[in-house]
C-alpha positions as CSV (number, residue, x, y, z in Angstrom):
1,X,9.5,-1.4,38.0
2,X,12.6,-1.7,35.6
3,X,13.1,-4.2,33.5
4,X,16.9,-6.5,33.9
5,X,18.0,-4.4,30.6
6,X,17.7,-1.1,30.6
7,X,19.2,1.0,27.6
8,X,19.4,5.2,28.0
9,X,20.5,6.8,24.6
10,X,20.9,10.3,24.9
11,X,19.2,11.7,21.8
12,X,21.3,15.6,21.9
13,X,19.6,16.9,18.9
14,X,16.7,14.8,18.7
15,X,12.9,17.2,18.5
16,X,11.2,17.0,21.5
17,X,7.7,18.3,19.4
18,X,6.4,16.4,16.6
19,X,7.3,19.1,14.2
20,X,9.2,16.9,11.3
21,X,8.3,14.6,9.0
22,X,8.9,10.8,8.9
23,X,10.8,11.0,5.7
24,X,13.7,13.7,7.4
25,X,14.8,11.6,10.4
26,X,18.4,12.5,9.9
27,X,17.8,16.3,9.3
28,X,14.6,17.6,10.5
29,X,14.0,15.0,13.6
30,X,17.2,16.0,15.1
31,X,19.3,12.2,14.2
32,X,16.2,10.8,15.6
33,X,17.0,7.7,13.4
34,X,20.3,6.9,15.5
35,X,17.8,6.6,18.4
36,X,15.0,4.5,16.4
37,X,18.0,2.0,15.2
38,X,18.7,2.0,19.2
39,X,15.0,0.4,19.8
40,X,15.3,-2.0,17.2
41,X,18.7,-3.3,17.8
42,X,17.7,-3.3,21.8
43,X,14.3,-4.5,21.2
44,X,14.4,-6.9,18.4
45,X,15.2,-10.4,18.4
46,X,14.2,-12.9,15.3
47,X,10.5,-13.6,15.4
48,X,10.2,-12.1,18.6
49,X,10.8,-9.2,21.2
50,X,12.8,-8.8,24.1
51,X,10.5,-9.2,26.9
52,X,13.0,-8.6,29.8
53,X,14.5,-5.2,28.5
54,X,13.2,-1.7,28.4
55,X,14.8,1.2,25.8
56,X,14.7,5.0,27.4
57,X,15.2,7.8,24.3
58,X,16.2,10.8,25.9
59,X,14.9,14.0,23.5
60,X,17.1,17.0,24.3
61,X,16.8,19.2,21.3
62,X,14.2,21.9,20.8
63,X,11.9,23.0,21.6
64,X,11.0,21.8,25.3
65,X,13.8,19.0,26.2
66,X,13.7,16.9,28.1
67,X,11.4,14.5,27.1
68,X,11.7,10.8,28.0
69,X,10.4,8.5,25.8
70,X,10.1,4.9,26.9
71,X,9.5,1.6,25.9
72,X,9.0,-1.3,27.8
73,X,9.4,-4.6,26.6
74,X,6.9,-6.6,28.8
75,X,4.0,-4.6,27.1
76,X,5.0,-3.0,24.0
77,X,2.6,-3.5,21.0
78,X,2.7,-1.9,17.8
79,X,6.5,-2.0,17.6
80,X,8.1,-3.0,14.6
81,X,12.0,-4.0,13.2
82,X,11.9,-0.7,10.6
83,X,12.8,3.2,11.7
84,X,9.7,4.7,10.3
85,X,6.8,2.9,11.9
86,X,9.0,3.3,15.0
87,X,9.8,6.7,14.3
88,X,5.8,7.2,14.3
89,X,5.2,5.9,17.7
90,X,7.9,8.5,19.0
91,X,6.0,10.8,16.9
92,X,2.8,10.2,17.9
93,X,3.9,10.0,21.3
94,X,4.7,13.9,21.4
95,X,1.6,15.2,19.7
96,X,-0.2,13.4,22.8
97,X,2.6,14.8,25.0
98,X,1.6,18.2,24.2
99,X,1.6,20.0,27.6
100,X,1.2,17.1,30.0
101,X,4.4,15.7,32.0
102,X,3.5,12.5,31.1
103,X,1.3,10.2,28.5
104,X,0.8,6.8,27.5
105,X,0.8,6.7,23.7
106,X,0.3,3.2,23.1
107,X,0.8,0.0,25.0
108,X,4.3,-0.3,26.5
109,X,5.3,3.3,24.9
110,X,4.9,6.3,27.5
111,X,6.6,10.0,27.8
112,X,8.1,12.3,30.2
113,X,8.9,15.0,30.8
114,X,12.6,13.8,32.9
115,X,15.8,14.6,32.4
116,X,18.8,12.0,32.7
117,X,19.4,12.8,36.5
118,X,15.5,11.7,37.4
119,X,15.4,9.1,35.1
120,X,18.1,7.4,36.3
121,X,16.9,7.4,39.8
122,X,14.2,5.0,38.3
123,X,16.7,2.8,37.5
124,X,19.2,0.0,38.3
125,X,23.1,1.9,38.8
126,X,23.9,3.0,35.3
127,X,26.7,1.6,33.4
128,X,28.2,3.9,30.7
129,X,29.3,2.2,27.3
130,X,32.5,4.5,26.6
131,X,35.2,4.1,24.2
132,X,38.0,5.1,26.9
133,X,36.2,2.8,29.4
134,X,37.7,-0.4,30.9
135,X,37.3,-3.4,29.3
136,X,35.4,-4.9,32.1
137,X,32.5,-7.9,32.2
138,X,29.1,-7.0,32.6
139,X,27.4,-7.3,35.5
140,X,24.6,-9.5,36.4
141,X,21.4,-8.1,35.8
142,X,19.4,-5.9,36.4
143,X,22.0,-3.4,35.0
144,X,21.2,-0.1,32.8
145,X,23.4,0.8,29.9
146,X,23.8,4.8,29.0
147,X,24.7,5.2,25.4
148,X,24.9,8.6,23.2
149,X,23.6,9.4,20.2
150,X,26.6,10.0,17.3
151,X,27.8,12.7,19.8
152,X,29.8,12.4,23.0
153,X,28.2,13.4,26.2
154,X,27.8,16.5,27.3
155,X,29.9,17.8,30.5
156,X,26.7,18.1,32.2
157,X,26.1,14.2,31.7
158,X,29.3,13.2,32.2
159,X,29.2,14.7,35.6
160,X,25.9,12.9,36.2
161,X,27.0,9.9,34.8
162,X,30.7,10.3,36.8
163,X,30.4,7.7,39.8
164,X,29.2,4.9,36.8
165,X,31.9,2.4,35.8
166,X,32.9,3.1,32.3
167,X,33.2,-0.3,30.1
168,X,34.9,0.0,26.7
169,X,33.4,-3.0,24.1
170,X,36.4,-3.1,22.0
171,X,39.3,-1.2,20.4
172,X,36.8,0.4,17.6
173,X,34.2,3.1,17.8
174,X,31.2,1.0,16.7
175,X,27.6,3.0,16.1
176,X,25.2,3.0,19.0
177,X,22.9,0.4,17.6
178,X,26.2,-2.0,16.9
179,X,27.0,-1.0,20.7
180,X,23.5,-2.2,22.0
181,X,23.7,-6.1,19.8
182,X,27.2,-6.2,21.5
183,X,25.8,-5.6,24.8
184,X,23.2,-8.3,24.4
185,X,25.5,-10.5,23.1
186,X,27.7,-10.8,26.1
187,X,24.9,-10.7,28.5
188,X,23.1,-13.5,26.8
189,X,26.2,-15.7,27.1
190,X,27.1,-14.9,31.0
């Protein structure tokens, strides 16, 4: 079952093995700490979690993409407010992945082995954040936001992604993370 907020962030370069270390997130992870800023921003109110959304990291460098990683905020445990410790879960969530299609790694954090088109079957209609999108209001939940990484979709997504409604969140390109608060934002004050 999906959760009212559901974030997708397309994670182009990000290592679907757990074959970098925690201090080389920019380099060696594949910009996995674009995606690990995602989950906070998405996840983390003050004192507290957001219970009602979900975050979906979509791995798609090498060496076996896709992997899914998911987690869900009804359940989640061991998730903190810093990119390292969350950086760890998705770590240790692919040495368990190994060669299954999917694994729970810890409460409220499981991976697949999905790419964008399954994984948004899953889902409530997808609504792509896009800076040449309309500047249209949200709307009500459930809804799921698609966000990139610090690169623009791929053709392939686009295509995918092609029947969504595109909504622009202002006249700047804002990080990802920035993107997600925004989001909130204007869905907590509908």
């Amino acid at each position: 079952m999906a959760a009212d907020r559901n974030f997708v962030i397309l994670g182009h370069r990000a290592h679907t093995a757990p074959d970098w270390k925690l201090d080389d997130l920019c380099g060696g992870a594949g910009r996995l700490d674009v995606l690990v800023r995602c989950v906070t921003a998405a996840m983390w109110i003050s004192h507290g979690l957001r219970r009602d959304t979900d975050v979906w990291l979509l791995l798609q460098g090498p060496p076996a993409p896709p992997v899914a990683v998911h987690f869900c905020g009804a359940t989640v445990r061991y998730l903190n407010p810093d990119e390292r410790s969350t950086a760890a879960l998705v770590r240790n969530g692919l040495v368990k992945l190994r060669n299954r299609d999917s694994v729970e790694s810890s409460p409220g954090l499981t991976l697949h082995r999905m790419g964008l088109t399954e994984l948004l079957v899953q889902l409530p209609p997808p609504i792509i954040l896009d800076e040449a999108g309309d500047s249209d209001a949200f709307p009500a939940p459930p809804l799921t936001l698609v966000l990139s990484d610090d690169r623009d979709p791929t053709e392939e997504e686009r295509e995918v992604l092609a029947s969504a409604p595109h909504i622009c969140l202002g006249e700047r390109s804002l990080l990802s993370s920035a993107c997600i608060t925004l989001a909130h934002n204007l869905l907590d004050n509908q």
